[in-house]
C-alpha positions in Angstrom: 0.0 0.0 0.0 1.2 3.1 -1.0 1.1 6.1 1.6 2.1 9.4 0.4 2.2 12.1 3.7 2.4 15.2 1.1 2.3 18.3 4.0 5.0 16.0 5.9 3.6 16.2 9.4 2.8 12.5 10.0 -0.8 12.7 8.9 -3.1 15.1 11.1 -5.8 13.0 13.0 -9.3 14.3 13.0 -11.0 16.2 15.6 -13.7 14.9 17.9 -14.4 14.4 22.1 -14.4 17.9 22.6 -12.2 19.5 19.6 -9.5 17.5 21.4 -7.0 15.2 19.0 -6.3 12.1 20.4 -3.0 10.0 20.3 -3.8 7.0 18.7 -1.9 3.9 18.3 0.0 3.9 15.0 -2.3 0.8 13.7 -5.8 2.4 14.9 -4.9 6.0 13.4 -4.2 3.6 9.8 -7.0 1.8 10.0 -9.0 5.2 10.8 -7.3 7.5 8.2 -4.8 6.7 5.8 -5.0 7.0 2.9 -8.3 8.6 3.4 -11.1 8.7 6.0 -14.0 7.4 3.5 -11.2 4.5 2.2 -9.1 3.6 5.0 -6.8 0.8 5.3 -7.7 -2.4 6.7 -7.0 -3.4 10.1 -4.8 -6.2 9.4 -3.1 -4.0 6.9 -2.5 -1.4 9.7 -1.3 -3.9 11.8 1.2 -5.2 9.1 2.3 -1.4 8.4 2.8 -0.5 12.1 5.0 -4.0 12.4 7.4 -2.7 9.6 7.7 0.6 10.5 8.3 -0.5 13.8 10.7 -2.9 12.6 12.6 -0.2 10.8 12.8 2.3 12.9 13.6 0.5 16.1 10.1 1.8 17.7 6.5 2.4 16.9 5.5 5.7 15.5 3.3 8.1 17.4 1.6 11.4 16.6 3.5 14.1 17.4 6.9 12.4 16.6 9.4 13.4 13.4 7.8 12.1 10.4 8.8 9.5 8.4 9.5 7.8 12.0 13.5 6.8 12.4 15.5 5.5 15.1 14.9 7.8 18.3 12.4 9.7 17.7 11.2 12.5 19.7 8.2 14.0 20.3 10.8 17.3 19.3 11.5 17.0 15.6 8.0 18.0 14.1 8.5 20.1 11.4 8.6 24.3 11.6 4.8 24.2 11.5 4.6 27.5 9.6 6.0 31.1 9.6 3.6 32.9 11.9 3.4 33.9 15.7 5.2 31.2 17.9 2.9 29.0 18.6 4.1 28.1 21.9 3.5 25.0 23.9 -0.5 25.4 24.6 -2.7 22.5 24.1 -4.6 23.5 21.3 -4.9 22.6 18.2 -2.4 20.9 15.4 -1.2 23.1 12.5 -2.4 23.8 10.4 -5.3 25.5 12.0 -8.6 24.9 10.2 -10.8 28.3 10.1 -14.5 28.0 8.8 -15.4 32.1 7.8 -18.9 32.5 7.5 -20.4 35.8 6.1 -24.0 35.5 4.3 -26.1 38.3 4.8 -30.0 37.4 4.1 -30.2 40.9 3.0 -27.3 41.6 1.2 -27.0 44.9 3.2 -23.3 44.9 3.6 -20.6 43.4 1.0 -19.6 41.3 3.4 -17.5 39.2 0.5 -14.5 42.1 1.6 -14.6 40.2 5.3 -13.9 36.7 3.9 -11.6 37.9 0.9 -9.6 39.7 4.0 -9.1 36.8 6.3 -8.5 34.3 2.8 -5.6 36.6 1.9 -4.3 37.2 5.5 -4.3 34.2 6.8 -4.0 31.9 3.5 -0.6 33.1 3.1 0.0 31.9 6.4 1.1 28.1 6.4 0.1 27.3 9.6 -3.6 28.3 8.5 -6.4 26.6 6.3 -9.6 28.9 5.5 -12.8 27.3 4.3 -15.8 29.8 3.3 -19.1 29.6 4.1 -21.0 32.8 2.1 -24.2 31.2 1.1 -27.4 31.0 2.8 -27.4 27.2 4.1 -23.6 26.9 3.6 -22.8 26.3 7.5 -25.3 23.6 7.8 -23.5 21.7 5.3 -20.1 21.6 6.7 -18.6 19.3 9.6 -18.3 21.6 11.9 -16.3 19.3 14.3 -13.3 19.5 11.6 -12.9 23.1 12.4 -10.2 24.6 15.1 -11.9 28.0 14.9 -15.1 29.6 13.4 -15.7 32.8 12.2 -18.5 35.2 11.6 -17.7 38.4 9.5 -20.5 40.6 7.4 -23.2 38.1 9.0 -25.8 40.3 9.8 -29.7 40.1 11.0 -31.0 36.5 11.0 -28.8 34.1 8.7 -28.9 30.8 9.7 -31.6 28.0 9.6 -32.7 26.2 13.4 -30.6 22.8 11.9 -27.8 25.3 11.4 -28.2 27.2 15.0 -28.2 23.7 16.8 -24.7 22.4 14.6 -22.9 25.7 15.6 -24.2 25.2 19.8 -22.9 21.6 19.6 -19.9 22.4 18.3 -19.6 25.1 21.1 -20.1 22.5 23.7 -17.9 20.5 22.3 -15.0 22.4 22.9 -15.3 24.6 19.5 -13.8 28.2 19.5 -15.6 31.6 17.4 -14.4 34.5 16.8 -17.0 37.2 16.0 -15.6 40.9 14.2 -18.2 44.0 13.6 -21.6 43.2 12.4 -21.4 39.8 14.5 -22.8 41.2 17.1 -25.7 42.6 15.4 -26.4 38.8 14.2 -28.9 36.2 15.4 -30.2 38.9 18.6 -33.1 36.5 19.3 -30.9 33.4 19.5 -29.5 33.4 23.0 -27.0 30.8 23.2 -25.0 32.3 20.5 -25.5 36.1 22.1 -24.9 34.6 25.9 -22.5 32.0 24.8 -20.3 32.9 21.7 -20.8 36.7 21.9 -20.8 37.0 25.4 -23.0 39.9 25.6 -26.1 40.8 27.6 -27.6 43.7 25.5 -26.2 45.4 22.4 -28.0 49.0 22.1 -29.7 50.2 19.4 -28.8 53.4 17.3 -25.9 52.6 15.2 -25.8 54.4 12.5 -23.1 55.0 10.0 -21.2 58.9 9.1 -18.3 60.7 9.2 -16.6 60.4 12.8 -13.5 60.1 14.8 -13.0 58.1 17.8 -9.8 57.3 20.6 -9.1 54.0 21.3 -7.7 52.3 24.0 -5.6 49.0 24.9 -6.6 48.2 28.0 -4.4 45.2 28.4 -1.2 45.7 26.2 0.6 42.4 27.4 -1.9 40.3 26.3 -0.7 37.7 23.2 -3.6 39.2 21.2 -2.5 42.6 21.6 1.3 42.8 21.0 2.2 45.3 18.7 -1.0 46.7 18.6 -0.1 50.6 19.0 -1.9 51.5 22.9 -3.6 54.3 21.3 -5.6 54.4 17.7 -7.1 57.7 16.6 -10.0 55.9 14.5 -11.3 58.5 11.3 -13.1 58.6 8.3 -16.6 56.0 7.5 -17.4 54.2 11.4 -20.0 52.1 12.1 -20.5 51.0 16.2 -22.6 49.4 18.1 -23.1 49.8 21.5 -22.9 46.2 23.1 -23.0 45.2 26.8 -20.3 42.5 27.6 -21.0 39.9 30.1 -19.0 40.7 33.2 -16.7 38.1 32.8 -15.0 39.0 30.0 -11.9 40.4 29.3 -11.7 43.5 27.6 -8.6 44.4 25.8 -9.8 47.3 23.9 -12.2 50.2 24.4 -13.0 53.2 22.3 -14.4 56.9 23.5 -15.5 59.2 20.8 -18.5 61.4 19.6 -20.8 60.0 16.9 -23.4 61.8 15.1 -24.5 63.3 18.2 -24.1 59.7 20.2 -21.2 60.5 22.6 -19.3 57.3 23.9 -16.8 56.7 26.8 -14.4 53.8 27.3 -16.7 51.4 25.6 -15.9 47.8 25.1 -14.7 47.0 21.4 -12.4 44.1 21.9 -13.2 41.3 24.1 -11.9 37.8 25.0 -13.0 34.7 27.1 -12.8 30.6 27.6 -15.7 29.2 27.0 -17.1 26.5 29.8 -16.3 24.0 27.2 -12.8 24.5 26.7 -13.1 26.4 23.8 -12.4 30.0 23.2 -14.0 33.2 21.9 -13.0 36.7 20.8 -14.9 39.8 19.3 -13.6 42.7 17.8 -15.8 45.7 16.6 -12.8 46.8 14.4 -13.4 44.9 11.4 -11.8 44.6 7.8 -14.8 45.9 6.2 -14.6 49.3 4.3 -17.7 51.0 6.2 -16.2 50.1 9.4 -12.8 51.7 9.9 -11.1 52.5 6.8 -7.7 53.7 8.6 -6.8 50.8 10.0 -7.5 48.1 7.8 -5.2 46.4 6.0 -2.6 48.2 7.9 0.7 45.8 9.2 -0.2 46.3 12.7 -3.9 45.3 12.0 -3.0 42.2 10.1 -0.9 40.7 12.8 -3.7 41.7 15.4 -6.0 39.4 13.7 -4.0 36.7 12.7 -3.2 37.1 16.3 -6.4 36.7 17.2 -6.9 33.4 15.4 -3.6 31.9 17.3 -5.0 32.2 20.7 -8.0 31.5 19.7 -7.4 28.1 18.6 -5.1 27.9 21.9 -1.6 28.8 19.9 -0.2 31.7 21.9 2.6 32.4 23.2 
């Protein structure tokens, strides 16, 4: 049987029992996996592949050793997994890092095709990254959510998913799943409380918003955070803004806030960057600064805001330093 490990990294196992990957015995992750999921090897096959590599290599191969196994592996020699961020030593996921970015609008209010092109480009270059879009109405309900590290929403907006759809994403939340939410997010799903208790962590988001010519002040509130490392402490925000006004739950931890007049709506050290584990082991993030042209057009696609979102995704799928 031929076996052909083409991204060199001794096959990455699926994800299940709480987003967690499991080590597996060289002969059950075969007979599982290789060469394919829907076509896997046989177990007496696996049994015969494990004996030779075995053989050869003076020990049994296990995930997370050097791959193609040799004599003394380590658990050490994996390759560099990709040119970002140091990963670090958490206990999250393997690279690459699978991200599902969902952004259908029902209404089509926003082009929120610039969210999903942004986070393709940004973090597609990245090796240590796979994006996966979901921009159609329906388009979340089709995919296995459990494959995904990390799950985004970006230019969703009033009420876009289907009750199959709402009850994937809340499983995959319990099972250890992590979201990030950026801008209009917030303004998504407000009847569906799991996702506005849960992933959003919010307990009211005020109405109001409104679009028009503004500025705003920033502020890091927490500028040793992984997420916010290089991320300048203060950001004069100008030209086309868009807020919202949410409420975070209490027990979150806010790492940016913003102060500012807007069309006659004054606002003081309100929360636009928040962070928190969810009760599941996941993780969840939102961030009202968005790469969307109506948001703020100053700061996106900036060096410093590219590495504060691809930040973002690190720690969020438990990769920080």
């Amino acid at each position: 049987m031929d076996l052909f490990d083409s991204q060199n990294n001794g096959y990455k196992a699926k994800k299940n029992d709480g987003g967690k990957l499991h080590k597996l015995a060289l002969d059950a992750f075969i007979s599982q996996f290789m060469p394919s999921k829907s076509n896997p090897a046989s177990a007496e096959d696996a049994a015969n592949i494990s004996a030779y590599l075995a053989d050869e290599a003076g020990r049994v191969w296990c995930e997370g050793d050097a791959w193609p196994p040799q004599e003394g592996n380590s658990n050490n020699n994996n390759p560099d997994p990709g040119t970002g961020p140091d990963p670090g030593t958490g206990a999250g996921a393997e690279f690459p890092i699978d991200v599902l970015v969902v952004s259908f609008s029902p209404s089509n209010h926003w082009d929120s095709g610039e969210g999903t092109t942004y986070l393709r480009e940004v973090l597609g270059a990245n090796a240590d990254f796979t994006v996966t879009e979901a921009k159609t109405r329906g388009s979340m309900g089709k995919e296995d959510l459990s494959q995904y590290d990390v799950i985004s929403f970006i230019g969703t907006l009033k009420e876009p998913f289907s009750g199959d759809e709402k009850a994937k994403f809340e499983a995959y939340m319990k099972a250890g799943g992590s979201f990030i939410g950026f801008y209009q997010a917030v303004n998504t799903s407000r009847g569906w409380g799991f996702y506005q208790t849960e992933a959003m962590n919010v307990t009211n988001v005020a109405k109001g918003h409104v679009h028009g010519s503004a500025t705003a002040n920033s502020k890091v509130t927490n500028t040793d955070h992984y997420i916010m490392q290089g991320v300048p402490e203060t950001v004069a925000f100008s030209g086309k803004i868009g807020w919202y006004y949410p409420t975070p739950r209490p027990e979150v931890e806010v790492l940016m806030t913003a102060s500012g007049p807007k069309n006659g709506w004054t606002f003081k050290d309100t929360p636009i960057v928040w962070i928190k584990d969810t009760e599941w082991g996941g993780r969840t993030a939102y961030s009202q600064p968005g790469p969307l042209k109506h948001n703020i057009k100053n700061i996106n696609n900036t060096p410093w805001f590219d590495e504060y979102v691809t930040r973002m995704f690190y720690w969020a799928a438990g990769h920080e330093k």
